[in-house]
C-alpha positions as a Markdown table, in Angstrom:
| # | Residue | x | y | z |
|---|---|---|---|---|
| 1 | Unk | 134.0 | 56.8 | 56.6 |
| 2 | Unk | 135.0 | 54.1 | 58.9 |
| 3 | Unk | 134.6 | 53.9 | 62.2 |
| 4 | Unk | 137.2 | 51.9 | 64.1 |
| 5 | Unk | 136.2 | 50.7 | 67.8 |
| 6 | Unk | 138.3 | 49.3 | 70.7 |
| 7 | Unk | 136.7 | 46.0 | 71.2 |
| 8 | Unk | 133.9 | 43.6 | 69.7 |
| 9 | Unk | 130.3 | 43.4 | 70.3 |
| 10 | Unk | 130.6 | 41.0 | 73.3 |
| 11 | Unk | 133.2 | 43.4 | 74.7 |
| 12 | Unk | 130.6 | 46.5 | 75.0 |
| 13 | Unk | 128.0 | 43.5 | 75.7 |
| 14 | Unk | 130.0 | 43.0 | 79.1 |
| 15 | Unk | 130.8 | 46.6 | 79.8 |
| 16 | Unk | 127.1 | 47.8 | 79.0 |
| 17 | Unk | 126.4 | 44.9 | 81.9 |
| 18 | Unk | 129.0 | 46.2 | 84.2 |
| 19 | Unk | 128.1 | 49.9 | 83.9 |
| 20 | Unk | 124.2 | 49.9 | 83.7 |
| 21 | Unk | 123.5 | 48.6 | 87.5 |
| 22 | Unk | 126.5 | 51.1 | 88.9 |
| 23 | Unk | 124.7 | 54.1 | 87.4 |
| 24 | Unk | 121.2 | 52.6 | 88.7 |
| 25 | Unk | 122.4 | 52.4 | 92.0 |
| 26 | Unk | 124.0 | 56.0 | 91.5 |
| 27 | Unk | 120.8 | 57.3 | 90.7 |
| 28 | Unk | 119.0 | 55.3 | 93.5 |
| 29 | Unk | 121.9 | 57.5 | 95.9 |
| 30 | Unk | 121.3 | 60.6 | 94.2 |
| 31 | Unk | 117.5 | 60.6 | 94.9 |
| 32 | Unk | 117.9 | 59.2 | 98.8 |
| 33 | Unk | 120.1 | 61.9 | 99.5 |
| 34 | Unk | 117.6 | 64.5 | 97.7 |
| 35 | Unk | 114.7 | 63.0 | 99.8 |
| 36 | Unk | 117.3 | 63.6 | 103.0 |
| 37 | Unk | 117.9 | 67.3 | 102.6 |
| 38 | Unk | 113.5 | 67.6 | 101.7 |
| 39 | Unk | 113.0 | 66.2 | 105.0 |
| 40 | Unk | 115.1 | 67.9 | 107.2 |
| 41 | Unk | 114.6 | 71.1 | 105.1 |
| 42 | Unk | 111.2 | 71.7 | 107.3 |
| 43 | Unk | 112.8 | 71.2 | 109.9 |
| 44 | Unk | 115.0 | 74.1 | 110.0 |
| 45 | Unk | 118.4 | 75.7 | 108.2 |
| 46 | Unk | 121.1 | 74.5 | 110.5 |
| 47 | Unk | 119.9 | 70.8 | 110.3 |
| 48 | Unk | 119.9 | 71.5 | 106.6 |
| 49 | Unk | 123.2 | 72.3 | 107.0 |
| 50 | Unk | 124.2 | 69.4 | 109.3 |
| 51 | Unk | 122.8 | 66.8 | 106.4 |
| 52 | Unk | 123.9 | 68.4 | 103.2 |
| 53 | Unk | 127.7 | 68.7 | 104.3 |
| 54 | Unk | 128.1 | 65.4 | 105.0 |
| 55 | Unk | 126.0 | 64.2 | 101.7 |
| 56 | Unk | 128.6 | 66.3 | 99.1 |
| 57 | Unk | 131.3 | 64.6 | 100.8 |
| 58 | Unk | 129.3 | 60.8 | 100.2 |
| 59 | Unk | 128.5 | 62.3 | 96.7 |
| 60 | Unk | 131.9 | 62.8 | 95.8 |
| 61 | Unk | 133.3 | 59.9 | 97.0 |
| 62 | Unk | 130.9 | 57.5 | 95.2 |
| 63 | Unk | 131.7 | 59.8 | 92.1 |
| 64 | Unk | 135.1 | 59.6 | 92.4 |
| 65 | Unk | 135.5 | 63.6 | 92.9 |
| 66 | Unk | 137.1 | 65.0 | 95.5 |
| 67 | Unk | 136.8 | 68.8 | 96.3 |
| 68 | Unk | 139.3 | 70.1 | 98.6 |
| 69 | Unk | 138.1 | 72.9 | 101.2 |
């Protein structure tokens, strides 16, 4: 069976080098924001609250989903 693809090699080459440092620097988001609610989790529930609203909002908009409330 053949597989047909949209481009050539040096076309995934350039998207694989486009895409691989935007999900890095997802990730690197991700896990700030994690360490952000872990640290103001001890603190108490309502500044829990008042960090992990305004993170889901940052989280979807570098995801590009938007929730409506």
């Amino acid at each position: 069976m053949l597989k047909k693809y949209i481009g050539t090699k040096e076309f995934y080459k350039h998207i694989l080098a486009l895409t691989i440092p935007i999900m890095i620097q997802n990730g690197i988001t991700n896990f700030v924001n994690m360490l952000d609610n872990v640290m103001v989790g001890r603190v108490g529930t309502v500044q829990m609250t008042g960090v992990a609203v305004p993170t889901s909002f940052i989280l979807s908009r570098f995801t590009g989903v938007w929730i409506k409330i």
